[in-house]
N, C-alpha and C positions, 0 to 999 in steps of 0.2 A: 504493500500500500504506500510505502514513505519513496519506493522507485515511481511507480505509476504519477503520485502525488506531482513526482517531484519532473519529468519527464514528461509530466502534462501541461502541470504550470510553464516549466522554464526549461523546456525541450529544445526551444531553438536557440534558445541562452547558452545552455548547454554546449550543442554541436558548435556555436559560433567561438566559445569560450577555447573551447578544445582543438579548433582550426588556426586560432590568432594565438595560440600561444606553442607553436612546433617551430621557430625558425631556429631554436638549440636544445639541446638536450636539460639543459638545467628547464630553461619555461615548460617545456615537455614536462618532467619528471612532475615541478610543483601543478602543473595542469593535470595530473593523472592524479594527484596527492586529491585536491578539491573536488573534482570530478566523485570522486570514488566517495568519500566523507558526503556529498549531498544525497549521491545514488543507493549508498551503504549495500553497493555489489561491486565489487574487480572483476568479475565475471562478465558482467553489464560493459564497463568498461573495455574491459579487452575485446570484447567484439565488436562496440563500436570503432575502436581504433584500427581492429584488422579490417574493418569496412573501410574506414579512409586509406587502408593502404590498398586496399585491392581497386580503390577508385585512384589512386595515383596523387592523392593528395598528400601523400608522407610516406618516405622512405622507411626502410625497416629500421634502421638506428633511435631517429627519434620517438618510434612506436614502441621498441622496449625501454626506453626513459620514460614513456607515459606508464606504461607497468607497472616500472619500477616503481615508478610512484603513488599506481594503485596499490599495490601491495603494502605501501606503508599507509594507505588512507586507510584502510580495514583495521591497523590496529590504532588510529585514533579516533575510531568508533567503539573499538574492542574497548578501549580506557575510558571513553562515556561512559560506556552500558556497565563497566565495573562497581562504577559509584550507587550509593543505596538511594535510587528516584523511584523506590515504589510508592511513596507516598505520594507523588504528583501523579501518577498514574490514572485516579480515578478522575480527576481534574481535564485531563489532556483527552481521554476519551470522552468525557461527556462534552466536551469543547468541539471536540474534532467530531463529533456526531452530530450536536446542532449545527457547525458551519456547514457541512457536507447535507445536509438534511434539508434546511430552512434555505441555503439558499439560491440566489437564480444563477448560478454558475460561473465560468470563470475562475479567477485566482483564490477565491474568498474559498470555492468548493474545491478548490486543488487544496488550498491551506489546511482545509479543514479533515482529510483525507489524509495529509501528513501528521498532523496532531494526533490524526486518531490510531496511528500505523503505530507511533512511536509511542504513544498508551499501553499499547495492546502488546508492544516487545516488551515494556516495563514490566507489566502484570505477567507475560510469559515468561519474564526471569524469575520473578517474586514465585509464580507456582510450581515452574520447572524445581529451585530449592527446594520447597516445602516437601514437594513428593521427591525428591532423592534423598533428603534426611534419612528414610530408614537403612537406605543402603550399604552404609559402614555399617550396619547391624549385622547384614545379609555374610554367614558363613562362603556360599558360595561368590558373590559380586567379590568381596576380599580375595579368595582364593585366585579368582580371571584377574585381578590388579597384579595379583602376586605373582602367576605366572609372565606377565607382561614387564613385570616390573626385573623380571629376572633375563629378558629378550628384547631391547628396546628396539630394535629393527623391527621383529612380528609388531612391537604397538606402534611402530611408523607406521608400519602399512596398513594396521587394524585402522589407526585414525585418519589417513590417504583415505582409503576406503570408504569411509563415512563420508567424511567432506564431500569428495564426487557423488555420491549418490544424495546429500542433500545438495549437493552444488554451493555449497557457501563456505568457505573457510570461518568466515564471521561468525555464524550459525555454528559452527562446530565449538570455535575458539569459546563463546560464550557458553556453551556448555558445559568444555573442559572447565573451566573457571568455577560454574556452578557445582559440579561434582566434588573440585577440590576445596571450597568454601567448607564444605560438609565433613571435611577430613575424612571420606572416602577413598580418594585419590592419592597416593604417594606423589610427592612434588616432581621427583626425578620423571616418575612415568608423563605426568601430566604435562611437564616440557617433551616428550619424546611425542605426547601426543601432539603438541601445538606443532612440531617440527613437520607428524605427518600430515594435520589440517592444510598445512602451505602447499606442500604437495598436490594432495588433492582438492585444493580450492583453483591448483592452475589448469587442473587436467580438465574440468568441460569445456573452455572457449576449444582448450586443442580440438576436443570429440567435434565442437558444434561447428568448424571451420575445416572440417574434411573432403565437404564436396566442394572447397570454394577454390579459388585458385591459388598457386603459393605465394604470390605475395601476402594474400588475405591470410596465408597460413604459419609463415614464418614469425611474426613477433610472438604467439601464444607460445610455438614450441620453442624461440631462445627465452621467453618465461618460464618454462618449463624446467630448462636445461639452470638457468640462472636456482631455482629452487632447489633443485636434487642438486648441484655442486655446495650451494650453502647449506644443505641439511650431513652430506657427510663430511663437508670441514667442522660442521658442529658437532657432529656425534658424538667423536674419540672425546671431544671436553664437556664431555654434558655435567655426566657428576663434579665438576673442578665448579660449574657456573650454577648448580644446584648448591652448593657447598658453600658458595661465595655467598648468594643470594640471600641462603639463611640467615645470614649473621643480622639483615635488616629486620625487624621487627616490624613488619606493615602488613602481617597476612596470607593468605597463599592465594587469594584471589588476583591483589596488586604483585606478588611476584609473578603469574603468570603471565597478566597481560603486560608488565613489564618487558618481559622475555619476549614475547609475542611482537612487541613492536622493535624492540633491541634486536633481535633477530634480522626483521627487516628493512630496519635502515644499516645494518654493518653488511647485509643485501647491497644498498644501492649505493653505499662508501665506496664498496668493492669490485663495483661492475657498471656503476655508470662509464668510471673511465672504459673498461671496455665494452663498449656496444659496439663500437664499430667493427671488433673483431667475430661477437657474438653476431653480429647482422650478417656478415660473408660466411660466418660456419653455417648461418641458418639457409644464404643460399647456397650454397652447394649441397646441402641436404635436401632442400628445396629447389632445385635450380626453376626459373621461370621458365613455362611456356613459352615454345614457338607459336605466333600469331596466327589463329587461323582465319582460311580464308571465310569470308559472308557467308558463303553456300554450308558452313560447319560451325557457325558460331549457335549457342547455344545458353538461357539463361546457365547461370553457376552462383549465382548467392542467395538463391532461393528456400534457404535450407530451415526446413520448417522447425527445426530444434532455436531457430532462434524468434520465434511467435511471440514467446513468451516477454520478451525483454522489447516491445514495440515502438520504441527511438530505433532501436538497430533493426528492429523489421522494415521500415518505412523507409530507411535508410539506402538499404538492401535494395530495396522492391525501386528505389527512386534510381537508382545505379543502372539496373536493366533494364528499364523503360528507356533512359539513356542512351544504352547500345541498340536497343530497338529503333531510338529517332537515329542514332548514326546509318544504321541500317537502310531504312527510309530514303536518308536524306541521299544515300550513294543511291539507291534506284532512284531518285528524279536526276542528278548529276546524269547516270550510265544512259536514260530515255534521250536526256536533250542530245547527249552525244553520238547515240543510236540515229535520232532524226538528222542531224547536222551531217556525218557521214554514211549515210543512207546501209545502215550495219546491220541487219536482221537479226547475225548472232548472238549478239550484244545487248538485242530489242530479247531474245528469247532467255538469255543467261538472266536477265533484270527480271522478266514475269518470275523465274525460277525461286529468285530475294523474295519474294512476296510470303512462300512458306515459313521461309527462315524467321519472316517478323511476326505470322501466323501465328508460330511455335512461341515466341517472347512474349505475345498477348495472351496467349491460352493459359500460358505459367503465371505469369503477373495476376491474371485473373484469380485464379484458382488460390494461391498465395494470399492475395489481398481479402477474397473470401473466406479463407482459412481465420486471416488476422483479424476480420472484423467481429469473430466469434468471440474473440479475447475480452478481457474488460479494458476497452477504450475509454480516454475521456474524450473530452469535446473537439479539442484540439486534434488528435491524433486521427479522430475518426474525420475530421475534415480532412484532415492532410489525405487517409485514406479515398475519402471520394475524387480528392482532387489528382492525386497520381492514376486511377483508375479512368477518370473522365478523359487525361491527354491521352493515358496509352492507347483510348480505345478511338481517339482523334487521330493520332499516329497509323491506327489499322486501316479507318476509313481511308488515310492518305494513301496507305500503301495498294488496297483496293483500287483506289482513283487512276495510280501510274500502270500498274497490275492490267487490269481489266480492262479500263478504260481509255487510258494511251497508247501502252503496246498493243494492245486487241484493235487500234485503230489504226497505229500504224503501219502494223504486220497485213490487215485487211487491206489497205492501199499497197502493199508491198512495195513501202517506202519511195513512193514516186520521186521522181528527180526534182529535187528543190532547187536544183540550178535554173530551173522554167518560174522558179518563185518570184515572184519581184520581189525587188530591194526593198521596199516600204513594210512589208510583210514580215520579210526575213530581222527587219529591223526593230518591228514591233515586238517579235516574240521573243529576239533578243531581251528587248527592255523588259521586258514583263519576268523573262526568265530569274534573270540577275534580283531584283527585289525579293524574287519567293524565297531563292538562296539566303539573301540577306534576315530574313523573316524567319526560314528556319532557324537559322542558328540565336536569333537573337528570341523566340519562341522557348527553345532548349535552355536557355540563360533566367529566362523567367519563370519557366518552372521548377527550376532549384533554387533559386534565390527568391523570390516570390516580391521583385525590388520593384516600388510603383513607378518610377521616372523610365525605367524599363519597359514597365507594360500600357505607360504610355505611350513611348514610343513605338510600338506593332502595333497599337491599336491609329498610329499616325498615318505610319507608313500602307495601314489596310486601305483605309481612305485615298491614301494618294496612289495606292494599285488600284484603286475601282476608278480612280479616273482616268488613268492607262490604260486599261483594259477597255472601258467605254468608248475613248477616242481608236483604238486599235480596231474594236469593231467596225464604226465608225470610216475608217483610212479604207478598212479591207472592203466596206460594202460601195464606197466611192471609188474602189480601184474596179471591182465587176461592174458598175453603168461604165464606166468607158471604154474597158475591155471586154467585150460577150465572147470575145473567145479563149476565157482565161480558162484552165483546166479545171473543171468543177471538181477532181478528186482534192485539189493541192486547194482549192477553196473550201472543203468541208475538215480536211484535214488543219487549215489554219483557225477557225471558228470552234471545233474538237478539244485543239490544244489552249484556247483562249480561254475557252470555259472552263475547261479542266483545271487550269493556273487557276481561276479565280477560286473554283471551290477548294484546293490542296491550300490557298491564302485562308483564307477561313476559317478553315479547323486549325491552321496554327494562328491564329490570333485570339483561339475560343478562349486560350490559356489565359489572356490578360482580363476579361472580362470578373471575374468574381477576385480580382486583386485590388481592379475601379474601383469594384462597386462597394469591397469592404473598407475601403479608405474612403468613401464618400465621393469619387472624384469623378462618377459615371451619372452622369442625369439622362441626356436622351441622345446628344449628335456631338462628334467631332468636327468640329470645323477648319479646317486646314489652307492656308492661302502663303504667299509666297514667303511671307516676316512673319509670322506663329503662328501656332498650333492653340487651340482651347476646346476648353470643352462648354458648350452651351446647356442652358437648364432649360 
């Protein structure tokens, strides 16, 4: 609840927070440090960060500094939650039930959602104690400590074990803590277990980033590698640092989460400096992919194991729509160059693209139906309708070049546009170049969601429909003078004009609910030679 809270309210805070602070490994590191402390998952983290890496936003180096530094956010959450706040528990929960309850949505019900997350962990510490008290009773529980206590490897791997199958090292470490509060737990064991919670609190990003590609996959596994080398430099001195510890008098709750965080920053003392040797071990274990060609490109960060965690879903899903408009955008390129040098092959290689974008809209769909099963909040389920509305503009596009251009120009079997007149050839010049321009700057606005952005394509639509008008316009005044112009190259130029106009359209659909939630959409653009407005 305190992720979803937090990821709904300040989701794009979040992703912006973590993009403007990678230009070094230090901003990296405290960026992963905060990240992780509001998210209260490294899990969370690390897969959004192998998402920026698999989109080409951050090299592998500075994506294990962001680790690193989730890994040390988790124990300055572990050290909150050590402190006795059951008594504001019942406070926090009925707080965070009336905001989330009573009100009309937005930040007031994100906040209120977090209040109530972090209630609800308080009271789950306070009762998790209560019912483990009898446990130092229990002949047998003593006896599993005691064999464990005599094998600190089997309790690495007993406590690895756990972690991964709750997925939280957090979740584990606060456990350990609670069990040893209770003098249940021997201290020595209890560090052996915190050693294997780290372990297995890195091993799901590695599980959930297998189908992805290896850049997406390399920062989890040198996390990985970075864990297991710090757990057996620790090992041989476990009892020398159990030994030490005792002599302070705070507890065995505060020694553990002590340990727990001490652990992990003599982690990132130790291996910040090398990431950059960790990042080339990690490619050559991982070496990248050869580029494939269009005809084999195929969604890859679809991986329904990460649902759960819905900033890095949306993330994901907004990644392959992406490669789907690059897709796209090469079959309108490959059509005009098909028509210009009358290439049939090239008209048929391009209908062929049309499956390959088929196959990225089926998965996105399917994916985004998956996620919307999830508990969204407000924001996230916008975002989902809004990545689901371009992809499915994207298809119509690729339908439009698909069916409708090469199906027209293969039918003409590409008649000799050297019989075209210049006026013609010139028109669909102009009109070509904008839609180019459109597409990419369409692509730009649906990841940034920027309005001075989406005013301009909602500019430049307007001043394609008066090209297109006048082009009609040229071509219908070039047949009254000419009756002997060739009717194929005349329905073939009217074909492509209308086709630009509608493939214009679906990419400007994008800027329309960007107007209209900044206010800045009334009814008409008005566009003249010295500015742009928009009229009410």
């Amino acid at each position: 609840m305190v992720r979803i809270g937090i990821t709904d309210g300040w989701g794009s805070e979040v992703r912006s927070a973590l993009g403007a602070s990678l230009s070094n490994r230090f901003k990296a590191f405290f960026a992963g440090l905060g990240i992780t402390v509001l998210l209260q998952s490294s899990s969370a983290t690390a897969l959004l960060t192998s998402s920026f890496t698999s989109q080409g936003i951050l090299t592998t180096a500075p994506a294990l500094a962001v680790l690193l530094g989730a890994d040390v956010g988790t124990t300055v959450v572990a050290q909150l939650l050590t402190f006795d706040l059951s008594a504001i528990s019942p406070m926090l929960v009925a707080l965070g039930v009336a905001m989330f309850t009573y009100s009309d949505g937005g930040r007031t019900r994100d906040i209120g959602r977090l209040l109530l997350g972090i209630g609800m962990m308080l009271l789950a510490l306070k009762l998790i104690l209560a019912a483990s008290t009898p446990m130092q009773e229990s002949d047998i529980i003593q006896s599993i400590f005691g064999a464990l206590g005599d094998d600190l490897i089997l309790a690495i791997i007993f406590a690895a074990v756990v972690a991964w199958m709750a997925h939280s090292s957090l979740a584990t470490v606060l456990l350990i803590i609670t069990l040893a509060s209770t003098q249940a737990l021997d201290i020595q064991v209890a560090f052996a277990f915190v050693l294997g919670a780290n372990i297995g609190g890195a091993i799901p990003p590695v599980i959930a980033t297998l189908g992805a590609v290896n850049t997406a996959r390399q920062p989890p596994l040198g996390n990985l590698i970075f864990r297991v080398c710090g757990v057996l430099l620790t090992l041989p001195f476990l009892n020398y640092i159990a030994g030490w510890l005792g002599q302070f008098d705070i507890g065995n709750a505060r020694h553990i989460a002590n340990f727990h965080m001490g652990f992990n920053i003599a982690l990132a003392i130790l291996f910040l400096p090398l990431i950059n040797r960790m990042a080339k071990l990690t490619q050559r274990l991982l070496p990248e992919e050869e580029e494939e060609g269009a005809d084999e490109y195929k969604p890859m960060s679809l991986d329904k194991s990460v649902l759960e965690s819905p900033l890095v879903a949306l993330v994901n899903a907004e990644r392959e729509v992406l490669r789907m408009g690059e897709i796209v955008e090469r079959m309108l390129r490959n059509t005009f160059i098909a028509l210009k040098k009358n290439d049939i092959e090239l008209a048929k290689r391009t209908r062929k693209m049309d499956h390959v974008a088929n196959k990225f809209y089926d998965e996105v769909k399917l994916f985004l139906t998956r996620l919307s099963r999830e508990s969204l909040g407000e924001k996230e389920s916008k975002r989902c309708t809004e990545i689901m509305t371009f992809a499915t503009n994207l298809e119509h596009i690729g339908d439009i070049i698909s069916v409708d251009m090469i199906d027209s120009i293969l039918r003409k079997k590409l008649v000799n546009r050297t019989k075209m007149s210049l006026h013609d050839r010139e028109d669909l010049n102009n009109l070509y170049q904008p839609v180019l321009t459109s597409f990419s700057l369409s692509l730009n606005v649906f990841t940034s969601g920027d309005i001075n952005m989406a005013r301009q394509l909602l500019a430049k639509k307007y001043k394609f429909i008066k090209l297109e008008k006048q082009a009609v316009v040229n071509h219908l005044n070039k047949l009254r003078e000419d009756i002997t112009y060739d009717s194929r190259l005349s329905a073939l130029q009217l074909d492509v004009l209308r086709d630009l106009k509608r493939i214009n359209s679906h990419l400007t659909s994008v800027a329309y609910p960007i107007l209209e939630a900044a206010g800045h959409l009334r009814s008409r653009l008005r566009n003249d030679d010295e500015k742009t407005d928009i009229k009410v």
